[in-house]
C-alpha positions as CSV (number, residue, x, y, z in Angstrom):
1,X,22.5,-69.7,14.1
2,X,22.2,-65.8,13.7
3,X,18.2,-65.2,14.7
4,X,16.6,-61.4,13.6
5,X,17.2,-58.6,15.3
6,X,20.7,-59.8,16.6
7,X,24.1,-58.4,16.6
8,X,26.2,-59.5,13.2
9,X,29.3,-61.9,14.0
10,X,32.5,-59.7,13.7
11,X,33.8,-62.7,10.9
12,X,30.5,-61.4,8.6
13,X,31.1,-57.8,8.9
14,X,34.3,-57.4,6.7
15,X,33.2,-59.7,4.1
16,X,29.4,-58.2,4.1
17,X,30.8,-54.4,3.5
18,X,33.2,-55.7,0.6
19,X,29.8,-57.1,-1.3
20,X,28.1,-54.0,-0.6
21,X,30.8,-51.7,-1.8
22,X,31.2,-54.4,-5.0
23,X,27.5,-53.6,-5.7
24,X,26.5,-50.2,-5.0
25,X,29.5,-48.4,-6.1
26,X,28.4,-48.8,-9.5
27,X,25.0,-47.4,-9.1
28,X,26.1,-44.8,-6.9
29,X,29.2,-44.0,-9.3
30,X,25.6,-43.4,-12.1
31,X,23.3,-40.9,-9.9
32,X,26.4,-39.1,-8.8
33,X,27.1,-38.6,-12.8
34,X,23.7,-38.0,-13.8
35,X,22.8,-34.8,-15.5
36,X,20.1,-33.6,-13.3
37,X,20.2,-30.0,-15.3
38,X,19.9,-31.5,-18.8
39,X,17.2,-34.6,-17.3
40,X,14.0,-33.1,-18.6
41,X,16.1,-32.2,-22.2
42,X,17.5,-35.7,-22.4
43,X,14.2,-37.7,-21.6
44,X,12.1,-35.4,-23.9
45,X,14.5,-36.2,-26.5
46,X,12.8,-37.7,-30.0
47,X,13.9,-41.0,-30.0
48,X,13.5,-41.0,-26.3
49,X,9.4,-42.3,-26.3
50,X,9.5,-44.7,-29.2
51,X,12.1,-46.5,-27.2
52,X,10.5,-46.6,-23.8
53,X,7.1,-47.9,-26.1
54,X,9.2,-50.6,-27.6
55,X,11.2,-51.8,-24.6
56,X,8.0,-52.0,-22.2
57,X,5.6,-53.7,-25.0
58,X,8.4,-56.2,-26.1
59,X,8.7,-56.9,-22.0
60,X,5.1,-57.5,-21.5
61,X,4.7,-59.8,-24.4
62,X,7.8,-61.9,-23.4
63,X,6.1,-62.6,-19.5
64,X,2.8,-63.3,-21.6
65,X,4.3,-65.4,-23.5
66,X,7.4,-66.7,-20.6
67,X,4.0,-67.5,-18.5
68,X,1.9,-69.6,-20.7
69,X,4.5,-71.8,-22.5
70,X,6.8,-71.5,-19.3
71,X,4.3,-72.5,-17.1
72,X,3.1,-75.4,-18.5
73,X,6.5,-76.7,-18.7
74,X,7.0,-76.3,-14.8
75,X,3.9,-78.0,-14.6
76,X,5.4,-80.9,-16.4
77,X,8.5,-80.7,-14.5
78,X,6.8,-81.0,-11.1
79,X,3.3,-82.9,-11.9
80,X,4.6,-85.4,-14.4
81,X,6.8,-88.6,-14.5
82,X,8.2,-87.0,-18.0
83,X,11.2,-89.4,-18.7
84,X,14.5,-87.5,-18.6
85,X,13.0,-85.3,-16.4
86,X,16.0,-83.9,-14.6
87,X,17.8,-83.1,-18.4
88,X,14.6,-81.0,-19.1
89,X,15.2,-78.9,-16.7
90,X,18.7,-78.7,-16.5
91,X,18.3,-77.7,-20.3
92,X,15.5,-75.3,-19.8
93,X,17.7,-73.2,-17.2
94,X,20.5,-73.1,-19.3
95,X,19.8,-69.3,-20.4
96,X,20.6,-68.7,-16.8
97,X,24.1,-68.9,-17.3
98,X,24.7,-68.8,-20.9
99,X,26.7,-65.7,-22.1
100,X,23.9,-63.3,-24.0
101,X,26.1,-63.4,-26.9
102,X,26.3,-66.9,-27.2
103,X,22.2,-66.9,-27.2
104,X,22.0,-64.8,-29.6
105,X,24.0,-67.1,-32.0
106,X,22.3,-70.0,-30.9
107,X,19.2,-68.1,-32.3
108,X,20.8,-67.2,-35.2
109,X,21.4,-70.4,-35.8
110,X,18.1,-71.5,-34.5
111,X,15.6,-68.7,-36.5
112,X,18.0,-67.4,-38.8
113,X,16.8,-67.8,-42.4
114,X,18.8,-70.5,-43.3
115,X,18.3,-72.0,-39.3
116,X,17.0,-75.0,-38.3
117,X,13.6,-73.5,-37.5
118,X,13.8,-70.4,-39.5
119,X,14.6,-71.9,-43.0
120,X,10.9,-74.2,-42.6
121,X,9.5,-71.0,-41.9
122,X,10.4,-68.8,-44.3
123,X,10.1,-71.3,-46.7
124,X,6.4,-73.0,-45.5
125,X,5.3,-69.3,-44.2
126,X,8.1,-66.4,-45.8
127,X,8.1,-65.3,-42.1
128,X,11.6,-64.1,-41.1
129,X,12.6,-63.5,-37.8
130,X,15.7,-61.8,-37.8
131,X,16.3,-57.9,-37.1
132,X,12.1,-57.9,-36.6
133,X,10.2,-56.8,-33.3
134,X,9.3,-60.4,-32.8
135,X,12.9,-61.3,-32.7
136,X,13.3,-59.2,-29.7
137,X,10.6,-60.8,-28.1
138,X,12.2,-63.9,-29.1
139,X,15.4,-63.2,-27.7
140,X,13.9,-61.8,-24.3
141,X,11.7,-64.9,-23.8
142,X,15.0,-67.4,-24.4
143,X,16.8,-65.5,-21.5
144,X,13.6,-64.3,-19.3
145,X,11.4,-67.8,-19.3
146,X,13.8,-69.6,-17.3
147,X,13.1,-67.0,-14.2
148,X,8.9,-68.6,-14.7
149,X,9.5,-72.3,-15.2
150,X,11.8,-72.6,-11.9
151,X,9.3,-70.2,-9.9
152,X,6.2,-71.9,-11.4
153,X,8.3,-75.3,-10.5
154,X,9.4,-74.8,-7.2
155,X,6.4,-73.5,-6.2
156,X,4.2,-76.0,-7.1
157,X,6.2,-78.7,-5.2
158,X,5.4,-76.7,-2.6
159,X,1.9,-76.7,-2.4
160,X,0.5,-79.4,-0.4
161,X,-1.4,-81.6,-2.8
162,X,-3.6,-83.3,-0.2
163,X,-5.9,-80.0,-0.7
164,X,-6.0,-81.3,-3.9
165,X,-6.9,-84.6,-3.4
166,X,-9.6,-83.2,-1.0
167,X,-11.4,-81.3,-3.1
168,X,-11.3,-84.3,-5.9
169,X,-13.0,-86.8,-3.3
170,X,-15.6,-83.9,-3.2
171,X,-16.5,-84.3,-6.2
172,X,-14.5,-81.1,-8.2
173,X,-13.9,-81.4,-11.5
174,X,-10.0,-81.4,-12.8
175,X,-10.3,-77.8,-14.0
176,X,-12.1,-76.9,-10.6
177,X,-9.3,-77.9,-8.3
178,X,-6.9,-76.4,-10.5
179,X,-9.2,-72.9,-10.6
180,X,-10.2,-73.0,-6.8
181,X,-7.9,-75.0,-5.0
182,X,-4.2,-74.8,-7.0
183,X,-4.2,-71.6,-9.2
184,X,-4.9,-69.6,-5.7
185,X,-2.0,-71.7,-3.5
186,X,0.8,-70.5,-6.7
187,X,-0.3,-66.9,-7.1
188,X,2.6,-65.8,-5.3
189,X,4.9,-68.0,-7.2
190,X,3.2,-67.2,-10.3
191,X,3.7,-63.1,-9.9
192,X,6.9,-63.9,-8.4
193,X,8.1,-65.4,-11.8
194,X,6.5,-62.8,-13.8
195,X,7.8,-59.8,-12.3
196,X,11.1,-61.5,-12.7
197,X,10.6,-62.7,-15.7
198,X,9.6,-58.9,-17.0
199,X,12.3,-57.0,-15.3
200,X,15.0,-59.3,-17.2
201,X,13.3,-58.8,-20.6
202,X,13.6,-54.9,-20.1
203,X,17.2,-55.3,-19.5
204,X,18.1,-57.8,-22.0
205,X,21.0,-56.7,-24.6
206,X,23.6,-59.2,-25.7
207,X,20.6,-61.8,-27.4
208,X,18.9,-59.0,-28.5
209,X,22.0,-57.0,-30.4
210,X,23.4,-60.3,-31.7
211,X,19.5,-61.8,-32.7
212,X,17.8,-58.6,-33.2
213,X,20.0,-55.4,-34.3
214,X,19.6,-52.1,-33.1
215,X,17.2,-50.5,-35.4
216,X,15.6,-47.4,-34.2
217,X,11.9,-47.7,-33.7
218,X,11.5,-51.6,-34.8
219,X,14.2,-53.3,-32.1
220,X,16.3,-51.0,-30.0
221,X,15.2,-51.0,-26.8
222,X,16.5,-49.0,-23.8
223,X,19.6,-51.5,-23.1
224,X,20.8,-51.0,-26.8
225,X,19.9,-47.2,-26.5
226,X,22.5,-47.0,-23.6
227,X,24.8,-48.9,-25.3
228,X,24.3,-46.7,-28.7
229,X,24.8,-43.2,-26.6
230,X,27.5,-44.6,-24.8
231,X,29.7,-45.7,-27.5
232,X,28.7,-42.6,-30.2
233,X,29.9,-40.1,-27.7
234,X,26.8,-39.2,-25.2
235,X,27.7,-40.4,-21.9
236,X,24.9,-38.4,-20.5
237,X,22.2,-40.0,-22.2
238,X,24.0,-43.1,-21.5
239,X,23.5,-42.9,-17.6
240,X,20.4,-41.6,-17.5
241,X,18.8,-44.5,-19.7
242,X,21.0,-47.0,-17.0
243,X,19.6,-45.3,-14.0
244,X,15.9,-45.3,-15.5
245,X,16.4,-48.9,-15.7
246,X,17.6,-49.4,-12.4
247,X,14.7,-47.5,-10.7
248,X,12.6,-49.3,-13.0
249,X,13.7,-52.6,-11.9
250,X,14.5,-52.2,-8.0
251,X,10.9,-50.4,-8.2
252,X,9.1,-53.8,-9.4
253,X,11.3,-56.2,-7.5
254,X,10.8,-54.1,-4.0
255,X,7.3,-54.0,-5.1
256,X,7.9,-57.8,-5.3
257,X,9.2,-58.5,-2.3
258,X,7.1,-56.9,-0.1
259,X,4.1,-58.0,-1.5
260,X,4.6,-61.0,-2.9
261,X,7.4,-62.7,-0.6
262,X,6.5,-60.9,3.0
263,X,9.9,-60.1,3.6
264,X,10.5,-57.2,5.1
């Protein structure tokens, strides 16, 4: 076994340096392309705030909402003896590896007016979903609350429920142990599935085109801005929208790690 701090095997190095190459030529390939002349002109741009607003509000509303219905369902999946356990959260992962494009249908199909859902709704409430703001929060929480209910999940088989069980023979009340005891021993995994969570709703797309549109100002967020400069002609604006999302997301998740994880 390879211990820190020593030399890598020669059989890893080859291998490790293809990976590398695989992913950071990409992001390399965008800051060597971006326009640092034209930057200030391209993120001063009119459409360029109303986007930012949307795409960091819709994020923040999907981890509220990814952490309060999410959590409690990786509280059922490791507290509970919930019968078909194991299908419930093979199902509630599924968004992991589902094509975006294929979400979005099944929301379509779902939340659309004549859906499942969305036909009881518009006909009970005249809410529709579809090509709205709230879709896009929709669409980000079907492919972002996976990342809280396995965090939330694996965490709390982690904790070591004889604290709990201690603090009950003391005499704490249910809500208590949870508040002084449990909450404080999943923090990390809590903020862990959060940040996650948050990061992948501001770089969701394929849901959100399919589910949502790209309307200016009500559902295009900086993914579908990149997309709409890239394919009407503005490469520029294109690659500086990409590379404001990746410093935006290797910012939170390094943020993440070093906080959260203690790796170093």
């Amino acid at each position: 076994m390879t211990t820190p701090g020593a030399r890598p095997h020669p059989l890893l190095v080859a291998p490790a340096v293809t990976g590398l190459i695989l992913l950071l030529a990409p992001v390399a390939g965008l800051v060597a392309r971006l326009p640092w002349i034209q930057l200030p002109q391209i993120l001063s741009a009119e459409s360029m705030l109303p986007t930012l607003r949307l795409s960091l509000l819709t994020a923040t509303l999907t981890t509220a909402v990814s952490l309060l219905c999410g959590g409690s369902i990786g509280w059922l999946l490791a507290r509970t003896t919930l019968p078909g356990r194991a299908l419930l959260r093979g199902l509630v992962t599924v968004p992991l590896v589902l094509p975006p494009v294929v979400g979005g249908i099944a929301l379509l199909v779902a939340f659309g007016r004549n859906g499942l859902v969305g036909r009881w709704l518009d006909e009970a409430f005249g809410v529709t979903l579809p090509f709205t703001t709230a879709a896009v929060v929709l669409a980000q929480t079907f492919v972002s609350m996976p990342f809280v209910v396995v965090s939330i999940e694996g965490t709390l088989r982690a904790v070591d429920r004889r604290h709990e069980d201690i603090a009950a023979t003391l005499g704490a009340s249910g809500w208590t142990t949870f508040r002084r005891v449990t909450l404080p021993a999943i923090v990390p995994g809590v903020v862990a599935g959060a940040v996650l969570c948050w990061a992948r709703a501001l770089g969701e797309f394929g849901a959100t085109v399919t589910f949502a549109g790209s309307f200016p100002g009500t559902t295009r967020t900086l993914s579908l801005e990149a997309y709409a400069a890239i394919t009407g002609g503005d490469p520029r604006t294109a690659v500086v929208l990409s590379v404001l999302m990746i410093v935006v997301a290797v910012g939170v998740l390094a943020a993440l790690r070093d906080r959260w994880l203690g790796l170093r």
